[in-house]
N, C-alpha and C positions, 0 to 999 in steps of 0.2 A: 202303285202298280201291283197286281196281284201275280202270284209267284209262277202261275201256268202262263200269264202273259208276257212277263220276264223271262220262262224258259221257251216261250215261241220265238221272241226277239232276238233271244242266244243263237239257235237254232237258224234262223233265217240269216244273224250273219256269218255265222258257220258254213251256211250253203254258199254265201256270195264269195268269201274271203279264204273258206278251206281251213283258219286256222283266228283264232283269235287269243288274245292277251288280257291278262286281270285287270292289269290296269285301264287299259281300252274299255272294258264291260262298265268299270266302277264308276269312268266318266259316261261314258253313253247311258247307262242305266241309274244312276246318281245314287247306289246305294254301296255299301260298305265290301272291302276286300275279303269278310266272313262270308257275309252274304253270298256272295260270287263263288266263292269254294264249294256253298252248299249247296246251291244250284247245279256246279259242273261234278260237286260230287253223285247229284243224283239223277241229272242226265246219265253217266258215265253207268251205273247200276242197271239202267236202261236201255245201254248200248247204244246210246245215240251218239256219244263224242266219246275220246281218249283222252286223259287231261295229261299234259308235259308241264315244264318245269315253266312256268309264270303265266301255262294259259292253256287253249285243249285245241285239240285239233277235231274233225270232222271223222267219223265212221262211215264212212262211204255205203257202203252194206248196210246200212238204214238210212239211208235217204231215195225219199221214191222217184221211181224214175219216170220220165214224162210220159205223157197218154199213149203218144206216139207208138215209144217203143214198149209200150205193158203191152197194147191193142195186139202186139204181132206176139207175143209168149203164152206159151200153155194153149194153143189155141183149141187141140182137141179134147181137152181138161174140159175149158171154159164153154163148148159149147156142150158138153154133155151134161155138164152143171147146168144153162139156161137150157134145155130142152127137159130138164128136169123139176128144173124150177116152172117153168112153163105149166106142167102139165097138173099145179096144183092151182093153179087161177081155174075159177066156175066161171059161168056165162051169168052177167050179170054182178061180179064183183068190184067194190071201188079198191083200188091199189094204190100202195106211194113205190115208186120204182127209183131207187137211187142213183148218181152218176157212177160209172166205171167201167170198165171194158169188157166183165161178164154181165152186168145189168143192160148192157145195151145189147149183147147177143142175145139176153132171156127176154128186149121188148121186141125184136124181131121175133121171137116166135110166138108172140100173143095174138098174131094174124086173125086167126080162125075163130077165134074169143067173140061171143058177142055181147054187146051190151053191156060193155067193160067200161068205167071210167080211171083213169090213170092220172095222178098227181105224181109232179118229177121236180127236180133242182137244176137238171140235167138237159140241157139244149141238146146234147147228140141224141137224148134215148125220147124226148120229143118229135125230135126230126125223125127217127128212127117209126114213131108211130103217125106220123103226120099222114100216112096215106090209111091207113087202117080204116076198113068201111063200117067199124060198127063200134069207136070208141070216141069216148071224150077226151081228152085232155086237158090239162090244165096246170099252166105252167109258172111257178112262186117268180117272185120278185126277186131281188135282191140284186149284190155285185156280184159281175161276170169276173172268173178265175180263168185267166187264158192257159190254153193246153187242156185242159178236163172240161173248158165250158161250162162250169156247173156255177151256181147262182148261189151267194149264203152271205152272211149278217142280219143284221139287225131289220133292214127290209124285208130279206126272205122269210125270217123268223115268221113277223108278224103278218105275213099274209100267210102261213101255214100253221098257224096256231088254231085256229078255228075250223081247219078241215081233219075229219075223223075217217080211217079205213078200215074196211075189213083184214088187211094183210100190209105188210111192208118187207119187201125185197130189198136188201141195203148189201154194199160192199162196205168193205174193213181194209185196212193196210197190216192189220197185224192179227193173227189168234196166237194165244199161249196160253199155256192152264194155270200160272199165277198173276198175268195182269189182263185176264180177259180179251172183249174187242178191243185193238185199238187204230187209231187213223193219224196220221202226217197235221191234216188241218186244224185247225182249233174252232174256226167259222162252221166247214161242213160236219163237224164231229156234233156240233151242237144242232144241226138241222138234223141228222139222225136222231140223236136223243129225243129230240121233238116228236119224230113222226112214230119211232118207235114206244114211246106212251101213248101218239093218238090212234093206236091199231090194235085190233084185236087179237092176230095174228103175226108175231114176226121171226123173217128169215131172213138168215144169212147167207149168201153167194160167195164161196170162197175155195179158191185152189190151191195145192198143196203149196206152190212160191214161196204164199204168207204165213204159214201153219207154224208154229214157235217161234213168229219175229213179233215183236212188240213196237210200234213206233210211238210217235208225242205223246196221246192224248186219249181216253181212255173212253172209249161209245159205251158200252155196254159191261155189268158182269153176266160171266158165263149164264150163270142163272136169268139173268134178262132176258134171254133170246128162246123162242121154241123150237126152230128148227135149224138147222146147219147143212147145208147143202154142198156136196164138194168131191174130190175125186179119189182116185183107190189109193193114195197114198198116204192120206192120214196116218197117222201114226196109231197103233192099237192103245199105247197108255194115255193118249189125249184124246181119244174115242172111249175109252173109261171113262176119263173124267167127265166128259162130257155127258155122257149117261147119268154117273152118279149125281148129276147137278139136275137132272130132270130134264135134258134136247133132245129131242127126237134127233138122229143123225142118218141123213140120204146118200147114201156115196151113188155119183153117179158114173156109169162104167162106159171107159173110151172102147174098153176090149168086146169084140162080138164072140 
């Protein structure tokens, strides 16, 4: 088992159980009481658990929280982000449009776009453009993730492997200026990766929430992304940095 697979496993039963034990790991995961240290020591570096005395417990404050309740937070952030985002789609461009609560506000405002074709992972941001009189869609295979709806593995993969965009609009669970994007899933983290090499153009959708948290798994470095999309509270020294890595940065403004 390879050691990001091993720390998703940790991770998931950390979410179910709040707290786990070394020995518990050693048996379930079949590998040695070192091993298991090194693991919870470098989750723990990443803020994802606290480790106590024979096991770690769960950091609540990186674990993401369901669709449900993201869908209703930041919400004048998030749509001055997708009307911004919006307004960089031409008529006639092919798009991958990721799952998440500001990529589904930015396919609503693709309305007026014509002759757009849209690749998604994402049942809501499908449904979302299911009525649109002037686009295609076209929606990957894979396993349904209940709560975000969104499609990934090894099915999705490979029916999204062959299709190429002009652009990709992706959400993140985390930015910070030492471990880049990163995201909660390890299935949809790799469907980004995917779409984000097969596009000529990509961006990021993201409100201040996630601006210096880091979660699992690593989508992108800074340097990977062109553009960053997001709201006036960024921070000025990770709007530096971002600069200095070559992003173009959008702040997009709730205030009139």
């Amino acid at each position: 088992m390879l050691q990001e697979e091993r720390q998703q496993l940790i991770l998931q039963m950390l979410q179910e159980n709040q707290s786990v034990r070394i020995a518990e790991l050693c048996s379930r995961l079949t590998v040695t009481r070192e091993t298991i240290r090194r693991d919870l020591y470098e989750m723990e570096q990443q803020g994802l658990l606290k480790k106590v005395h024979g096991g770690a417990i769960l950091n609540k404050t990186n674990v993401e929280p369901p669709y449900a309740k993201r869908s209703g937070l930041n919400l004048a952030e998030k749509e001055a982000i997708a009307v911004a985002a919006a307004s960089l789609v031409e008529d006639g461009d092919a798009i991958y449009i990721d799952l998440g609560t500001t990529t589904q506000l930015f396919a609503k405002h693709l309305y007026h776009k014509k002759g757009i074709t849209v690749i998604t992972n994402a049942l809501l941001v499908a449904l979302e453009l299911s009525h649109h009189p002037d686009a295609k869609v076209i929606m990957s295979g894979g396993e349904l993730r209940a709560g975000d709806l969104a499609m990934s593995g090894p099915i999705a993969r490979k029916s999204l492997e062959g299709l190429f965009v002009d652009k990709a609009f992706i959400g993140v669970g985390g930015l910070a200026a030492e471990t880049g994007f990163t995201d909660y899933h390890v299935g949809e983290a790799d469907i980004r990766q995917l779409m984000l090499t097969n596009a000529k153009e990509t961006y990021v959708l993201i409100d201040h929430s996630k601006i210096n948290v880091t979660a699992f798994m690593r989508v992108a470095e800074l340097s990977d992304i062109d553009v960053v999309i997001t709201d006036e509270e960024l921070p000025q020294s990770l709007a530096g940095r971002l600069a200095q890595e070559g992003l173009q940065v959008i702040v997009a403004k709730t205030s009139v």
